[in-house]
C-alpha positions in Angstrom: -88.2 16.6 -61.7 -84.3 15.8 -62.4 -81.9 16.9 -64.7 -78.6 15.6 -65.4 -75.4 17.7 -66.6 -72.2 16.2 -67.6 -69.3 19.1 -66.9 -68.8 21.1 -69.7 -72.0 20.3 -71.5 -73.8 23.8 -72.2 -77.1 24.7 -70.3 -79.8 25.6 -72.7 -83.3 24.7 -70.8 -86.5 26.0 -72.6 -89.5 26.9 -69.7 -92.8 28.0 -70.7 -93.9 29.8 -67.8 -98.4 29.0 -67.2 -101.4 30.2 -65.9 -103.0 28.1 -63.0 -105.0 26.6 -65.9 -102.0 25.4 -67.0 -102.7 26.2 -70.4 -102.5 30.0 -70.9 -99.3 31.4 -71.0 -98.2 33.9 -68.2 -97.4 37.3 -69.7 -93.6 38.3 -68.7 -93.4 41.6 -70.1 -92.1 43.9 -67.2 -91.0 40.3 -65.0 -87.5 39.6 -63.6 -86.5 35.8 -63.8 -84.1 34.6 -61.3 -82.5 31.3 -61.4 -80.6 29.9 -58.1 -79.0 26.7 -57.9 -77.8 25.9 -54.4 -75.8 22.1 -53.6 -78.5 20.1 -51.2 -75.5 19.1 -49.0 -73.6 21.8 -48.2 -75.4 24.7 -49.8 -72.9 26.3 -52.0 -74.0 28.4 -55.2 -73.3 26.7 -58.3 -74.7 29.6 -60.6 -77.3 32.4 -59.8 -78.9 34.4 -63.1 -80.7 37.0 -63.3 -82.2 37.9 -66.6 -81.8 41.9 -65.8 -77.8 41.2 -65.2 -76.4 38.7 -68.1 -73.4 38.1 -68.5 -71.8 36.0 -72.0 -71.8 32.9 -70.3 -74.6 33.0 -68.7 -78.1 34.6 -69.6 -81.9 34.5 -69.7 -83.9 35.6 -72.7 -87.3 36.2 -72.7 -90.5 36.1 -74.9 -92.9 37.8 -72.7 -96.2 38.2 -74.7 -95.2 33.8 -75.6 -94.6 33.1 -71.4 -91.5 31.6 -72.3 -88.3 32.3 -71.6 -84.5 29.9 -72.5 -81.8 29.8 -69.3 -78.3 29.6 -71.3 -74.8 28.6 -69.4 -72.6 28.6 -72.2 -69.4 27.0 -70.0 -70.0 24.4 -66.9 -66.3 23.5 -67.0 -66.3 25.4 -63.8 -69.1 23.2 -62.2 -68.3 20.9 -59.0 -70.1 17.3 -59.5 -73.7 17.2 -56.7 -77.0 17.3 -56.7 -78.2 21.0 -56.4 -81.6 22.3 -56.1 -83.3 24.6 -58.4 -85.7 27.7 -57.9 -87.1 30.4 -60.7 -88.1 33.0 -59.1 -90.5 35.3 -61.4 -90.7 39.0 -59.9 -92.7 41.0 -61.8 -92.5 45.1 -62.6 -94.6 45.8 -59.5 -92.5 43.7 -57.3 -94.5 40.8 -56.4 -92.3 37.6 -56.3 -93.9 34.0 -57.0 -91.0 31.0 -57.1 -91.4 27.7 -59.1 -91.1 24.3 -57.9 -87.8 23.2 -56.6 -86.4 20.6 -59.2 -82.7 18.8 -58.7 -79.9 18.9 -61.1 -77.3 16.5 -60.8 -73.7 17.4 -61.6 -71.2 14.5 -63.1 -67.9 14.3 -64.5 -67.7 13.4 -68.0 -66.0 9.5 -68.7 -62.8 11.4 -70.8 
């Protein structure tokens, strides 16, 4: 999968996270979601969030007994144009750690 951002457009993705059966949703009461993207080139940080450590720009809330949960980046003005990869990481109360499937998200300039 690939996403596209124009700088200064806001981040608001909505995830639904699934039980094997890909049907049943995943309870996340208890679960720390952490959200990395990293530039395939060069391998800088373009944002990391954790939902236990928002901030005003940036932030992950959760419906845990719904398995879904919305990553929000108010302000990308700060952004540098690439192609980054993705990872959720999903940690749950006891510790265990399961990550998602890398996606890319490609960073462009607006036209004005």
């Amino acid at each position: 999968m690939s996403l596209k951002l124009k700088i200064g457009d806001s981040i608001r993705w909505n995830i639904a996270y699934k039980q094997s059966d890909n049907v049943s949703p995943v309870n996340l009461t208890g679960y720390t979601i952490d959200v990395d993207a990293v530039n395939k080139a060069n391998k800088s940080v373009l944002f990391n969030i954790v939902s236990s450590a928002p901030t005003s720009n940036q932030y992950i809330t959760i419906d845990a007994i719904a398995g879904t949960f919305t990553v929000v980046i108010k302000d990308t003005s700060s952004f540098v144009p690439g192609v980054y990869n993705v990872d959720i990481e999903y940690v749950t109360a006891d510790g265990f750690k399961t990550s998602s499937k890398t996606f890319e998200l490609r960073v462009v300039e607006r036209l004005v």
